[in-house]
C-alpha positions in Angstrom: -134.3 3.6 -88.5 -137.9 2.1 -87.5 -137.7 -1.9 -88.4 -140.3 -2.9 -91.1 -140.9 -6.2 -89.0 -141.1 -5.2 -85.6 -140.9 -1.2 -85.2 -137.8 -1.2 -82.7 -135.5 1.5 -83.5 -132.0 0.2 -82.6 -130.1 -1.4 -85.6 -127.0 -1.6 -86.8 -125.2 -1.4 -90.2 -123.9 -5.0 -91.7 -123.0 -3.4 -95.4 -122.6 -0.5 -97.3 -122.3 0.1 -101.0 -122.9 3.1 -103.2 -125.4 2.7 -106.2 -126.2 5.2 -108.5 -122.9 6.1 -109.9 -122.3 7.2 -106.1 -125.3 9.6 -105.7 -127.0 6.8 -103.3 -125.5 4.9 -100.3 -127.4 1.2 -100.2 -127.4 -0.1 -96.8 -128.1 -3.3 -95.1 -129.3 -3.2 -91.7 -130.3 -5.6 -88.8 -132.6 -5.3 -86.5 -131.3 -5.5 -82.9 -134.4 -6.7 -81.1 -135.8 -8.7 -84.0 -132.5 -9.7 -85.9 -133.6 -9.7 -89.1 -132.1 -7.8 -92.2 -133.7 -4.7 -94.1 -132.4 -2.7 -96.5 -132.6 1.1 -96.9 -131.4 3.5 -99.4 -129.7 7.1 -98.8 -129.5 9.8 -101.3 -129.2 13.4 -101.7 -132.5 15.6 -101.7 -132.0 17.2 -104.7 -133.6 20.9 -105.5 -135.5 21.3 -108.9 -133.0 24.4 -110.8 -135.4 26.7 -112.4 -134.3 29.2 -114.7 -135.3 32.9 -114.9 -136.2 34.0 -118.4 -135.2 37.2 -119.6 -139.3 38.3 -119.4 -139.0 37.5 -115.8 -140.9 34.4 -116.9 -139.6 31.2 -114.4 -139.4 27.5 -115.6 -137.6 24.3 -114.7 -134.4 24.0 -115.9 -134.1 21.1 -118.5 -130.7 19.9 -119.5 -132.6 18.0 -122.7 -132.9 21.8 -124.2 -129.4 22.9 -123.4 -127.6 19.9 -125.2 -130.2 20.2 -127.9 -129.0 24.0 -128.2 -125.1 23.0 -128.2 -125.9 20.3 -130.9 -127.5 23.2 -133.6 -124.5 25.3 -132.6 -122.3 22.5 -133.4 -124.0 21.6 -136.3 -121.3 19.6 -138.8 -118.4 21.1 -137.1 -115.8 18.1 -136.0 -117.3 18.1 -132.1 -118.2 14.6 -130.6 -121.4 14.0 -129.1 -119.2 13.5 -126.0 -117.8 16.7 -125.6 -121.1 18.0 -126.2 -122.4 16.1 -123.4 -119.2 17.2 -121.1 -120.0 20.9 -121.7 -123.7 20.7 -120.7 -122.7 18.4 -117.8 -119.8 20.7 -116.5 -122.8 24.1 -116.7 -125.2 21.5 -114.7 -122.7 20.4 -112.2 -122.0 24.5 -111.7 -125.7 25.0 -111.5 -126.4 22.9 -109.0 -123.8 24.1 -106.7 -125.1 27.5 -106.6 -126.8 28.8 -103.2 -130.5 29.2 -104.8 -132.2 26.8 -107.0 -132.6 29.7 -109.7 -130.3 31.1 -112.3 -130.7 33.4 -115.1 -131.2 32.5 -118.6 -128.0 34.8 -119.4 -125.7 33.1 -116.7 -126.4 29.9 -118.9 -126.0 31.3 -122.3 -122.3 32.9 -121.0 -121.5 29.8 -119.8 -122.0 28.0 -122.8 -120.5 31.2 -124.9 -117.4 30.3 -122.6 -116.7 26.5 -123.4 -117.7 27.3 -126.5 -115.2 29.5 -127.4 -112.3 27.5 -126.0 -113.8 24.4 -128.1 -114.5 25.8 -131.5 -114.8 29.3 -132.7 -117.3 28.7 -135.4 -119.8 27.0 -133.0 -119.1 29.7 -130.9 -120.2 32.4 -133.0 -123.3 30.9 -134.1 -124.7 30.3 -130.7 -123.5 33.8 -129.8 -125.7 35.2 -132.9 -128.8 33.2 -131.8 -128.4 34.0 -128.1 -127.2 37.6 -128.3 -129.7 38.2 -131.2 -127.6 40.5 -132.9 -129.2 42.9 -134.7 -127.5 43.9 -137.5 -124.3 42.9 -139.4 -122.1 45.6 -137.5 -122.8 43.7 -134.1 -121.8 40.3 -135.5 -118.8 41.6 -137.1 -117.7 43.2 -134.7 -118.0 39.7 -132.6 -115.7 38.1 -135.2 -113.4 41.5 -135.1 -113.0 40.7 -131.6 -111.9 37.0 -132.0 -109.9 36.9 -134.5 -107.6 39.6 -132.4 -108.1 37.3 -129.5 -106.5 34.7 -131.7 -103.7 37.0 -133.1 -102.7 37.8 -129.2 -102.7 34.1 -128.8 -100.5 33.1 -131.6 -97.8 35.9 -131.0 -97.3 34.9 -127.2 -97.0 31.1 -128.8 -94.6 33.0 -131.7 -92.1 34.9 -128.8 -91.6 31.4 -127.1 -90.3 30.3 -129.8 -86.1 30.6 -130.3 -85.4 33.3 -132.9 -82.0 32.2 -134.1 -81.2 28.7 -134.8 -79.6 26.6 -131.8 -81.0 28.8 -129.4 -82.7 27.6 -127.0 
């Protein structure tokens, strides 16, 4: 690192301290021909995420529009602002780990399909029927058709767990 004061470029470190809720590294540095202290700031060079329409159409990602979808999904059902925030930062944190800085439109709506469904059925369904755009009653039901058999699996494996004389265990 090039002093500020006198352009040598041998320093060393003195302190260290993340900032940013630990996407930065602050450092404080001294100059060894100089010997005054600088400080400099390190963070990660982060890629814009775009997103790939289903027109082929390509525009930045914004997480303002995905929590804003989750909300109308989640519309006066007894979900916290919280765990809508948790849902949208869990798809981010998954999008930003992926090798390009593009992803589909779709890979977004299944993710959200996903949480949602393990959160609240309802909300689930209605973002389903906005972002499948079902196209007629038969399509939705059949939707609903396939949860609610999801949720009778689920509640005979809890059933069979369950002792079926009294003092067994």
């Amino acid at each position: 690192m090039r002093c500020p004061f006198c352009g040598h470029l041998e320093d060393r470190v003195v302190d260290s301290r993340l900032s940013r809720d630990g996407k930065a590294v602050r450092r404080r540095r001294q100059c060894l021909a100089c010997g005054r202290r600088y400080t400099t700031r390190e963070s990660i060079e982060e890629r814009p995420l775009s997103v790939r329409k289903r027109d082929g159409r390509v525009e930045p990602f914004d997480r303002t529009k995905l929590v804003r979808s989750i909300q109308v999904a989640c519309a006066k059902r007894p979900i916290s602002l919280a765990q809508i925030e948790e849902i949208a930062d869990g798809i981010v944190e998954t999008l930003e780990r992926s090798e390009s800085g593009e992803v589909e439109s779709r890979a977004i709506g299944e993710a959200v399909m996903r949480r949602l469904k393990e959160l609240d059925q309802v909300a689930f369904v209605r973002f389903a029927s906005v972002y499948r755009n079902f196209q007629d009653t038969e399509e939705f039901l059949e939707e609903i058709r396939a949860l609610l058999a999801q949720a009778r699996y689920n509640t005979r494996d809890q059933l069979e767990l369950l002792p079926t004389t009294p003092g067994e265990t």
